[in-house]
C-alpha positions in Angstrom: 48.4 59.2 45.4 51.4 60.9 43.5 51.5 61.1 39.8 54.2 59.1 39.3 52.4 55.9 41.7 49.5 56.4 39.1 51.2 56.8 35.9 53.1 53.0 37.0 49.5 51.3 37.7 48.2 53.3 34.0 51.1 51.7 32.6 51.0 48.4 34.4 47.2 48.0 33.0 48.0 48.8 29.7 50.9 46.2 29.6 48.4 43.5 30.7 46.0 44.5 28.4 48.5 44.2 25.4 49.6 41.0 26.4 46.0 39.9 26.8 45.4 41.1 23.6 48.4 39.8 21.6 48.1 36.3 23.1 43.8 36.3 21.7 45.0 37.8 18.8 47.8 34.7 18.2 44.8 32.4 19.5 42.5 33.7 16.6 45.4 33.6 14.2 46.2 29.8 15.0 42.7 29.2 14.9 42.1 30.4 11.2 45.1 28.4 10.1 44.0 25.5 11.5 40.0 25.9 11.0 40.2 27.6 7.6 43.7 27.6 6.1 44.5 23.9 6.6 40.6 22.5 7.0 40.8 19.9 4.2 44.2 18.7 5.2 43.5 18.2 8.6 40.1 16.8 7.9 41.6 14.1 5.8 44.2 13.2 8.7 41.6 13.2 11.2 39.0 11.1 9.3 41.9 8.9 7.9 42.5 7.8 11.5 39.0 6.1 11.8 37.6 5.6 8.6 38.3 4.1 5.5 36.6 4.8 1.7 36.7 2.1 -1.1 35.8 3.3 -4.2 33.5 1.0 -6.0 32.3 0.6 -9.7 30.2 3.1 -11.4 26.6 1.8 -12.8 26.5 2.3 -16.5 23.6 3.0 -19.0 21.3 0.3 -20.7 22.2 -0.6 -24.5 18.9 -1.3 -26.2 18.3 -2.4 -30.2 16.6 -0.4 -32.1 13.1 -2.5 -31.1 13.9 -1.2 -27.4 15.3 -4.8 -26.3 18.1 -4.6 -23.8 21.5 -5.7 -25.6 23.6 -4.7 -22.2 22.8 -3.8 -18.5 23.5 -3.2 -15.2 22.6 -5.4 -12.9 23.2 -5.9 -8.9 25.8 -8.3 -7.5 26.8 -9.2 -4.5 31.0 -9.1 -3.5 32.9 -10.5 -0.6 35.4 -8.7 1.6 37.3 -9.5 4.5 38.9 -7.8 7.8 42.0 -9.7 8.1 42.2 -8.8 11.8 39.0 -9.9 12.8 39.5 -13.4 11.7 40.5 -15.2 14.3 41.7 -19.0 13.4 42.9 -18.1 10.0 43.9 -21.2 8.9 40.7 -22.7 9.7 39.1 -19.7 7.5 41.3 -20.0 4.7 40.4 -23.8 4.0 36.5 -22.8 4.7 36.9 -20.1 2.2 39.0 -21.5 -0.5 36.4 -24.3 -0.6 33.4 -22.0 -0.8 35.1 -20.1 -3.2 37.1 -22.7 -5.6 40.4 -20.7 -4.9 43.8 -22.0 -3.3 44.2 -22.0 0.1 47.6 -21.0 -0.1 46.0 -17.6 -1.9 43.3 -17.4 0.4 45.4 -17.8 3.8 47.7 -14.7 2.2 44.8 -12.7 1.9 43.8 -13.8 6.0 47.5 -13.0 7.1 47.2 -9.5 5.6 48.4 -6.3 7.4 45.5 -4.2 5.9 42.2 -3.3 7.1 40.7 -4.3 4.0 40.5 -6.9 1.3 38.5 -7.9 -1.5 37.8 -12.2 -1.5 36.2 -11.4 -4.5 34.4 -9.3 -6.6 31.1 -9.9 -8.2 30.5 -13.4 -7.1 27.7 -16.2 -8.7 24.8 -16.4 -6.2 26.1 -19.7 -5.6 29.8 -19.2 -3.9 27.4 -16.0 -1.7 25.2 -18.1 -0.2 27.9 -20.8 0.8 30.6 -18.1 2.2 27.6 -17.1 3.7 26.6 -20.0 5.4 30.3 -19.7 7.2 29.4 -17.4 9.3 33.1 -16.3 9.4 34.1 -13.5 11.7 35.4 -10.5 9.8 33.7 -11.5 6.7 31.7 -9.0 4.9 29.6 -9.0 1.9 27.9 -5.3 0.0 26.0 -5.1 -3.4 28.1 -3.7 -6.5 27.4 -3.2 -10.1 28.2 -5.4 -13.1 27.9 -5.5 -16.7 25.6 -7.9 -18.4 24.6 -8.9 -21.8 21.3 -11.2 -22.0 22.3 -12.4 -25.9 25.2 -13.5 -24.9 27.8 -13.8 -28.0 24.7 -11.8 -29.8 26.5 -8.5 -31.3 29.3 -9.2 -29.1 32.0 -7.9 -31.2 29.7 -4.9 -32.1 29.0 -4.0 -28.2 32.4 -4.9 -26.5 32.7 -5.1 -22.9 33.1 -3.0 -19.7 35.9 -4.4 -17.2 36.2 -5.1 -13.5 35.6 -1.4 -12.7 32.7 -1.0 -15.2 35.0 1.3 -17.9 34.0 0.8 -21.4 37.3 -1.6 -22.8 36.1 -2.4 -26.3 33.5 -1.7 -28.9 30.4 0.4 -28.0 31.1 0.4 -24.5 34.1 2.0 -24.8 33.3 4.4 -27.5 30.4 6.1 -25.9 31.6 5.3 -22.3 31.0 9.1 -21.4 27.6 8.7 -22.0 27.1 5.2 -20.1 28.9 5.8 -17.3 27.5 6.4 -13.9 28.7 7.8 -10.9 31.6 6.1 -8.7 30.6 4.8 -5.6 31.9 5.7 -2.1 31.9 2.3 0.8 32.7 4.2 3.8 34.6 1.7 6.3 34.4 2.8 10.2 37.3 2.4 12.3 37.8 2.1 16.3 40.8 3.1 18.1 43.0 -0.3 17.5 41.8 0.2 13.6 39.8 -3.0 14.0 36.4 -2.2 11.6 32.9 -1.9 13.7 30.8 -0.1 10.4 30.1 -0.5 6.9 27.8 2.3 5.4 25.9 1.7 2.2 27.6 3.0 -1.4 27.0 6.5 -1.7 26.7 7.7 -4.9 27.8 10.9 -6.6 25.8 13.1 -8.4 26.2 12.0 -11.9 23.2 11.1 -14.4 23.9 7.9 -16.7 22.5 7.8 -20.0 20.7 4.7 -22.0 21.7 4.8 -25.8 19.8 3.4 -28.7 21.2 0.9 -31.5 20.2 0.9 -35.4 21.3 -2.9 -35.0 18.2 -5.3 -35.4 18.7 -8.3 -32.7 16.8 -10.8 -34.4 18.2 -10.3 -37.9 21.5 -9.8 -36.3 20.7 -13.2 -34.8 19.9 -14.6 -38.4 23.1 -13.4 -39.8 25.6 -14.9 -36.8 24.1 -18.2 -36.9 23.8 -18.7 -40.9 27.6 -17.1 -41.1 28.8 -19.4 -38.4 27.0 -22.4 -40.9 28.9 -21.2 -44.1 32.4 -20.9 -41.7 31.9 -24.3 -40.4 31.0 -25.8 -44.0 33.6 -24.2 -45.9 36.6 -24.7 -43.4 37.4 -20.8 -43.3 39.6 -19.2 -41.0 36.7 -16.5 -39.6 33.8 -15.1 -41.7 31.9 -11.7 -41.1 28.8 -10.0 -42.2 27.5 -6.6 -42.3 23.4 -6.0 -43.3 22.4 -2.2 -44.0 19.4 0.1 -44.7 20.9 1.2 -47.8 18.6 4.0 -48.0 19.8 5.7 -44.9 23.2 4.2 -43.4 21.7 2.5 -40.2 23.6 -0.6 -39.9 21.2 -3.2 -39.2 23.5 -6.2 -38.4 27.1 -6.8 -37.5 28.3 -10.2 -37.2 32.1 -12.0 -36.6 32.9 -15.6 -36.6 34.2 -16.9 -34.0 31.9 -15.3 -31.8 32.9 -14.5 -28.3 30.7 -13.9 -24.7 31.2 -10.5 -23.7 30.0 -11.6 -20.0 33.2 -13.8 -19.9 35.7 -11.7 -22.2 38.8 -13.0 -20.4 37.8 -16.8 -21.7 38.5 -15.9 -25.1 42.1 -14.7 -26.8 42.1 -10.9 -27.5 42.4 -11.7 -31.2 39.3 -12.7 -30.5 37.4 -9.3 -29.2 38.3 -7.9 -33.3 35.7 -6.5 -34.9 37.2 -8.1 -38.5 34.1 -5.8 -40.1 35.9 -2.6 -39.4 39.6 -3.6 -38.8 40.4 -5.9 -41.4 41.4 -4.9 -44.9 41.6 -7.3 -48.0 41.8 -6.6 -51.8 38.1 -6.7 -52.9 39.0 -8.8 -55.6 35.9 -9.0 -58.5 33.3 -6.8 -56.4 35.1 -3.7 -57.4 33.9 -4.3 -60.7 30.8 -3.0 -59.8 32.0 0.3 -59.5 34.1 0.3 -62.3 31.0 -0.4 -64.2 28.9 2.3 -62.7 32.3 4.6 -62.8 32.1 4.0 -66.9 28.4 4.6 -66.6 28.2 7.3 -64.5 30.8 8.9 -67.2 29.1 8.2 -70.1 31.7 6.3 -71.9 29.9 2.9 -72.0 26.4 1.5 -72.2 25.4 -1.7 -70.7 25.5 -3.0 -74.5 28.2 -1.8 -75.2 30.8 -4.8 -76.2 35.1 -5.3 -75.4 37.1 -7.9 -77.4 38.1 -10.1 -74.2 41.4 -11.5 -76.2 39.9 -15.6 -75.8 41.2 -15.2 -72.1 44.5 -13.7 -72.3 45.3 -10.4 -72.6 49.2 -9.1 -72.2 49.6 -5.5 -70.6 53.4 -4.3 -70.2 55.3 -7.2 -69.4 52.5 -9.4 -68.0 49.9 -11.5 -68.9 46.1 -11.0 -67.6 43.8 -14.2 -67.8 40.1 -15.1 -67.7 39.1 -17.7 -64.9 37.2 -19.4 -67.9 39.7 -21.6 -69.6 38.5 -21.0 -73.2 38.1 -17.6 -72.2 35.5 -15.0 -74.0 35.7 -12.9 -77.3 33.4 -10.0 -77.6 31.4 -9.3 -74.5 29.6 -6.1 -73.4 29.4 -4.5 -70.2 26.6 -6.5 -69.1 28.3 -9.8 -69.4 31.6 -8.6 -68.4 29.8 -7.9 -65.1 27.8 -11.2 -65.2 30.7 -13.4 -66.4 33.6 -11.8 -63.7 36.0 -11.1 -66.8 38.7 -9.7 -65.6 40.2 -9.1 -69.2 37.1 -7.4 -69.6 37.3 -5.9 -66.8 40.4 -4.2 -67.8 39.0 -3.5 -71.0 36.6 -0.9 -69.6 39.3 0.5 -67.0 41.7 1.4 -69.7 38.6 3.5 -71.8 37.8 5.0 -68.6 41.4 5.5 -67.1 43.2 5.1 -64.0 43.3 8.4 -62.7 39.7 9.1 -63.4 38.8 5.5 -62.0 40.7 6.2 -58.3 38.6 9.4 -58.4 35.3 7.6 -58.5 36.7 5.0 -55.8 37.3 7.8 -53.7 34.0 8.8 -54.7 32.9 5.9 -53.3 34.7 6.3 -50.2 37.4 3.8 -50.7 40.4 4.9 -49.1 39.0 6.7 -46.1 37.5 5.7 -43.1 33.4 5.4 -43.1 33.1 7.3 -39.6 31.8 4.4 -37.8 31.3 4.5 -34.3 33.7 2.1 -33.5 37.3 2.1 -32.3 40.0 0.6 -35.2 38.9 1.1 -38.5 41.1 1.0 -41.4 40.8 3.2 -44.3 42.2 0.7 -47.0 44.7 1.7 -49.3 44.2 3.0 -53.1 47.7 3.5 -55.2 47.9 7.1 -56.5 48.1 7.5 -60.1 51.7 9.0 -60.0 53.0 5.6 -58.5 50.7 3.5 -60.5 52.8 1.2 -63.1 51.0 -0.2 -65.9 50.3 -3.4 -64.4 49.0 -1.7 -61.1 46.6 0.0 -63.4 45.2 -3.4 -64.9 44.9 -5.2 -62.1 43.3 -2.7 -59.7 40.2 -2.9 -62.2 39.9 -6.4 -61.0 40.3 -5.7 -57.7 44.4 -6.5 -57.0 46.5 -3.8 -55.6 44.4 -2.1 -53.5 42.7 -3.2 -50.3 39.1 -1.9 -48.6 37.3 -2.6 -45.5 33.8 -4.7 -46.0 31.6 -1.3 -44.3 33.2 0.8 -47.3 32.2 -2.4 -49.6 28.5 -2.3 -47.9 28.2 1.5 -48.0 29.7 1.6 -51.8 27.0 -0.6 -53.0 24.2 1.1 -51.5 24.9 4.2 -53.2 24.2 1.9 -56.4 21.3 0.5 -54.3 19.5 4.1 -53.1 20.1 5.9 -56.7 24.3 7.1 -56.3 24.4 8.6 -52.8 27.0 7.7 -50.5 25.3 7.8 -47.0 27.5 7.8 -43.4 26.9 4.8 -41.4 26.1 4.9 -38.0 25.0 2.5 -34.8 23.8 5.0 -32.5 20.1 5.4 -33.2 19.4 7.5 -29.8 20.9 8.8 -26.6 18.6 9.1 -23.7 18.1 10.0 -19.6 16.8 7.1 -17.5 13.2 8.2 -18.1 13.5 7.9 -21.5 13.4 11.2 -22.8 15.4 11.3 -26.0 18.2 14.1 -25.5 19.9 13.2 -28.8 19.3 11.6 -31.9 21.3 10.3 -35.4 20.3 11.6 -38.6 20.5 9.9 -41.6 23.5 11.6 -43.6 24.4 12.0 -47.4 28.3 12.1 -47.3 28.2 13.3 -51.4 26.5 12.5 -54.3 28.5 9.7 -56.0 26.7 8.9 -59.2 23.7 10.0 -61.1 20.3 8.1 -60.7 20.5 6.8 -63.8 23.8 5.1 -64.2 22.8 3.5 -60.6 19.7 2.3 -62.6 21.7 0.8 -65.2 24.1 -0.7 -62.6 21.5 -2.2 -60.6 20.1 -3.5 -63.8 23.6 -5.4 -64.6 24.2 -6.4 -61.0 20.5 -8.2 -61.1 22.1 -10.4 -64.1 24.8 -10.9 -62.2 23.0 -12.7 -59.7 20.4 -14.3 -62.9 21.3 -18.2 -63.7 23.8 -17.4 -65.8 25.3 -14.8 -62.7 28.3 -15.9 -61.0 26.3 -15.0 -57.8 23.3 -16.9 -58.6 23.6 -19.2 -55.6 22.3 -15.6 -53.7 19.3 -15.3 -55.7 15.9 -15.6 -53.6 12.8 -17.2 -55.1 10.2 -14.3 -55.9 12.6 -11.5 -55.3 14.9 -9.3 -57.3 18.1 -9.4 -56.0 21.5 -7.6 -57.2 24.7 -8.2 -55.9 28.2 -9.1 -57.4 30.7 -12.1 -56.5 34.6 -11.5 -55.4 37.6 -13.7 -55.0 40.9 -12.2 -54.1 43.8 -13.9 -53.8 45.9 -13.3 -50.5 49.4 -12.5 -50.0 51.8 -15.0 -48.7 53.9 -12.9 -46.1 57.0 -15.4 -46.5 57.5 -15.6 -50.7 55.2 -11.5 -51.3 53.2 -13.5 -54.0 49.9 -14.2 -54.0 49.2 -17.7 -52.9 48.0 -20.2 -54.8 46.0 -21.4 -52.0 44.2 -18.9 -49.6 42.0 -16.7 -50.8 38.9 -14.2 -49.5 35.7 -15.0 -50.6 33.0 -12.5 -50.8 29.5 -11.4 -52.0 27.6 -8.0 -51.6 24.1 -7.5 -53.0 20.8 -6.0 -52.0 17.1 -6.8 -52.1 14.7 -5.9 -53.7 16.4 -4.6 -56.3 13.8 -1.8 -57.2 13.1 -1.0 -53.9 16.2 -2.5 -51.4 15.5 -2.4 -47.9 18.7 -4.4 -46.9 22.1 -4.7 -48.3 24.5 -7.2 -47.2 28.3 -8.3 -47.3 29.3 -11.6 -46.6 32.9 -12.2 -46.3 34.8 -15.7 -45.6 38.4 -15.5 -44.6 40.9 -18.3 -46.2 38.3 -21.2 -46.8 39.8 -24.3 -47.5 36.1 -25.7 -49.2 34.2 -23.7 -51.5 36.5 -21.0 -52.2 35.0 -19.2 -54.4 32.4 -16.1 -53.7 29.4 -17.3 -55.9 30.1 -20.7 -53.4 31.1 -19.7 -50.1 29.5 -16.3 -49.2 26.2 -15.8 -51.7 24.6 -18.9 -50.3 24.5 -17.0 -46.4 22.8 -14.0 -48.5 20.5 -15.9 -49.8 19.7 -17.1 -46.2 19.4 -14.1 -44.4 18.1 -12.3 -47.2 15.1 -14.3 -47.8 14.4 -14.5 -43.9 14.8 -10.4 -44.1 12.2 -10.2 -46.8 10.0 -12.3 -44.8 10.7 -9.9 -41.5 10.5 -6.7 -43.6 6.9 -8.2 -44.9 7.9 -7.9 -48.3 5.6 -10.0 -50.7 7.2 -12.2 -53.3 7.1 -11.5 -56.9 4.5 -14.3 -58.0 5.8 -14.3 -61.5 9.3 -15.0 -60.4 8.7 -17.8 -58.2 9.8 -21.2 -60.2 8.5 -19.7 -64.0 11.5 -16.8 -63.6 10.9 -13.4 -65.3 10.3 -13.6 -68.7 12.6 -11.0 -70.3 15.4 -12.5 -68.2 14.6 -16.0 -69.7 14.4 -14.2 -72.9 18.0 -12.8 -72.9 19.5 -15.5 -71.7 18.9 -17.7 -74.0 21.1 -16.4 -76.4 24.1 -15.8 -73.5 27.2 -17.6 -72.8 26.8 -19.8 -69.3 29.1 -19.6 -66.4 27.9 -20.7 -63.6 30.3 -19.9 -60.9 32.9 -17.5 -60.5 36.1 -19.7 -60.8 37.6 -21.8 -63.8 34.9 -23.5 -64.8 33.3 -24.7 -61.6 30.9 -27.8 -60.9 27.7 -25.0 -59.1 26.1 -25.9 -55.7 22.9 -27.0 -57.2 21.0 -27.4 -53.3 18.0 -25.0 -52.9 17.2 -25.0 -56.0 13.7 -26.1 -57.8 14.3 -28.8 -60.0 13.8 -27.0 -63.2 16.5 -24.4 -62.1 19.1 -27.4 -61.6 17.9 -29.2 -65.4 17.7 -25.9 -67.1 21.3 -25.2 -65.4 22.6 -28.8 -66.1 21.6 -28.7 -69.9 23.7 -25.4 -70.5 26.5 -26.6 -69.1 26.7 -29.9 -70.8 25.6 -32.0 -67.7 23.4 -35.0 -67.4 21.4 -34.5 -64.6 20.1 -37.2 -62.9 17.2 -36.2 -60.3 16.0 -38.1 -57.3 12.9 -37.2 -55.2 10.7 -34.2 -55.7 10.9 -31.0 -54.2 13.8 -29.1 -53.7 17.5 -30.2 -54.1 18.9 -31.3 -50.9 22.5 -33.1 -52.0 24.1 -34.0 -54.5 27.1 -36.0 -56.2 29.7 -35.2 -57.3 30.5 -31.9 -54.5 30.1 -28.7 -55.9 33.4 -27.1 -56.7 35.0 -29.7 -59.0 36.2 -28.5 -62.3 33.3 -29.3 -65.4 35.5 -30.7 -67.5 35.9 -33.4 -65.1 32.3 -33.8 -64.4 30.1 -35.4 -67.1 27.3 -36.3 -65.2 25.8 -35.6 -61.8 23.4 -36.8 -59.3 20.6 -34.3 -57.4 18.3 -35.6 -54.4 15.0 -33.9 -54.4 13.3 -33.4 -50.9 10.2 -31.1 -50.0 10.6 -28.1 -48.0 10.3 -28.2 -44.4 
């Protein structure tokens, strides 16, 4: 063969090979893009073709009280789906369904005549509407097991917990402000699909891998309980607009109780008016009104400019500052009181007496001391920090009346955790609701610590506030109604008048009524704030809100297993007989105010009646269960009044 024959079949070879080569090595290239390059798109087309993923709702932690009983859970529900194609008489269907179901069938046949491959009938459904959709038998009707939210109290701690919606997210309170730690994982329904996109497969949720978590309350359910049903009692009696509560460990900031009036279900959220989700205990803000005379008077203490003996001309109930007059409720008003009976008595000329000794600037700085003006840290969505008018923008008149409580407005937690640094010897302790975070198995992965925020006072000026806020709360108190049989029990009265948002005066005619005290006095293991919003009976603290202290308080005492005092149960305490005898009596906070005499032992309502120039008239034996003329009427209208006596039940 010539060399040129041979050199044309090298060449020819080579040339096949090359193609051969190039069109494998295009093969491979193609098959990268498409098998690595553009995997996940293609993947998605491909499996988008037959199958379909619903994404269901996420299973969310367990909210227990601080005794380990469940407050919220998850539990397993069944929901109803249809394949609009593989229904075949829809009209039929649609009647069938939307009388199984309580819907209209004008709804239902919309959701029949549907182009999609998938549609919810309805999520969660009662037991009741499964089991008769069920008994259908409908073609194309499907039913698979989801998660919902429940809360076994019901309306109990409702406004403190929240809810979680549809989709399980935490929407208000709790739920929503540690929903990264109680929420699950999102659930995958994988949906099967044959070549006319008609459904033949429904696979079981499959879950991420994402670990829930179960959290622990400080909130008590039982006494929280207590306080909703005897603060929905003193709403209902007094005609108020709402009421709310707060009880606390004043000792180390675990709130033990949280309540609102109205209440509201959490399981059925969407029956109620948003209004109505509030948590009033954190949002709202009100001037305190006479409760912030209990810091002035441990502010003055605390300073060592006053003793609790030591006496202010009150001015015989009117007292002019600037161009403005200041007035005692008391008609006849007072002349020389000390600190101790300024406190017990609610002057406000007194009041103001002390504040200008002490002065405005230094008296903000103990309220912010206090922690007035700045948010408590709660862990809950909305709270207000109040408002306190700084010193440079303070008129004279500002000055005055902020020592009675006008001028400035607070939230009831900074009331509650105010007082307990009086309570717990003068330190200001952080509040808190979450007791524990845990996994599933219980193991406790994080825990709340009790917290001192600052030192607000030195242990002996809370002594000797304590000591004036206990005759506060003695018979000649304006919060006496709050006292408990066998306990000690400190605590101071407030009334505040409320702005009218159509003349910006205060009205004449709705006001706040509150009380905050703890028990026992020497050794408190609860503190409490009771506040009633606009009540239209009763509008007065020492009426309205110390009587649902009382309540809860002595039914706390009886929970904490605190023994009663045997020496003050019906004889009283000696000393405190002793000084008041020789003390004028008021015995409610208001203008001279006819007291609520039921509860009482019958030598508490003669001993009562006598100093205030009543003739009593008792009926029965026992305790006093009624009586006539209503408490609340003016004295110097009342001359005589009528008490039935029953026996404790």
């Amino acid at each position: 063969m010539k060399v040129r024959e041979k050199r044309w079949i090298r060449f020819r070879i080579y040339l096949v090979t090359a193609f051969f080569v190039g069109s494998l090595g295009i093969i491979l290239a193609r098959a990268y893009q498409l098998q690595v390059l553009r995997k996940e798109k293609l993947t998605s087309i491909a499996l988008s073709g037959y199958r379909d993923i619903v994404k269901l709702p996420p299973k969310r932690g367990t909210i227990y009280d601080r005794k380990g009983r469940e407050l919220a859970l998850t539990v397993e529900v069944e929901s109803i789906f249809v394949h609009p194609r593989h229904v075949q008489d829809k009209s039929q269907a649609a009647k069938d369904l939307a009388a199984a179901l309580g819907t209209p069938m004008r709804k239902t046949l919309d959701v029949l005549k549907s182009e999609r491959s998938f549609v919810w009938l309805e999520r969660k459904a009662t037991p009741d509407k499964v089991a008769a959709v069920k008994a259908l038998g409908i073609d194309g009707v499907g039913f698979t097991t989801e998660a919902r939210r429940y809360y076994p109290g019901k309306e109990i701690a409702g406004h403190v917990l929240g809810f979680a919606g549809e989709d399980n997210q935490g929407l208000e309170g709790l739920e929503k402000q540690f929903d990264s730690f109680l929420k699950g994982s999102v659930l995958d329904l994988v949906q099967m699909r044959d070549a006319l996109g008609r459904p033949f497969s429904m696979s079981r949720p499959v879950q991420e891998d994402r670990q829930i978590r179960d959290i622990v309350l400080t909130i008590d359910k039982d006494i929280q309980y207590t306080t909703e049903q005897a603060l929905g009692r003193a709403v209902q009696e007094t005609s108020a607009k709402s009421g709310h509560s707060i009880v606390v460990d004043p000792e180390t900031g675990e709130v033990l109780a949280m309540a609102v009036i109205p209440l509201y279900n959490p399981n059925v959220f969407w029956e109620h008016q948003p209004f109505h989700w509030r948590n009033r205990a954190v949002t709202d803000s009100y001037e305190p009104g006479s409760t912030i005379k209990a810091y002035l008077a441990a502010a003055a203490l605390d300073s060592g400019l006053v003793s609790p003996d030591t006496k202010f001309f009150c001015e015989h109930g009117e007292y002019k500052v600037g161009g403005s007059r200041i007035r005692d409720h008391n008609r006849k008003g007072y002349g020389y009181l000390s600190v101790n009976e300024i406190i017990t008595y609610s002057s406000n000329i007194g009041a103001v007496k002390i504040g200008e000794r002490i002065g405005y600037k230094r008296f903000t700085e103990y309220l912010k001391r206090f922690g007035f003006g700045e948010k408590t840290g709660i862990e809950l969505p909305g709270e207000t920090a109040g408002f306190i008018r700084p010193h440079k923008e303070a008129k004279e008149i500002d000055k005055a009346t902020t020592y009675f409580g006008q001028g400035m407005t607070v939230n009831s937690l900074q009331v509650a955790m105010a007082t307990a640094a009086i309570a717990n010897g003068g330190k200001l302790m952080r509040p808190y609701l979450l007791k524990e975070v845990r996994e599933p198995g219980g193991r406790v992965i994080e825990k709340t610590e009790p917290h001192v925020v600052r030192k607000v006072l030195s242990a002996e000026a809370a002594r000797l506030s304590t000591r004036i806020l206990e005759s506060a709360v003695g018979e000649t108190g304006t919060g006496f109604p709050a006292a408990i049989s066998g306990y000690r029990v400190a605590g101071k009265t407030g009334t505040a008048q409320k702005v009218d948002l159509g003349t910006k005066r205060y009205s004449d005619k709705n006001y706040v009524a509150l009380f905050v005290g703890f028990a026992p006095a020497d050794r408190p293991r609860m503190l409490m704030v009771v506040v009633l919003d606009e009540p239209e009976k009763k509008k007065y603290g020492g009426l309205a809100a110390a009587p649902v202290f009382r309540e809860v308080g002595a039914w706390a005492m009886n929970r904490f297993q605190i023994n009663p005092d045997l020496r003050l149960v019906e004889k009283g305490d000696p000393k405190e007989e002793q000084k008041s005898a020789v003390r004028v009596v008021v015995a409610q906070e208001g203008p001279g105010l006819l007291p609520d005499f039921k509860g009482r032992t019958m030598r508490e309502v003669l001993k009562t009646g006598r100093s205030l120039n009543l003739e009593v008239l008792p009926e029965g034996t026992g305790l006093a269960f009624s009586q006539h003329p209503e408490p609340g009427l003016p004295l110097d209208k009342v001359n005589q009044v009528r008490v039935t006596f029953r026996p404790p039940t």
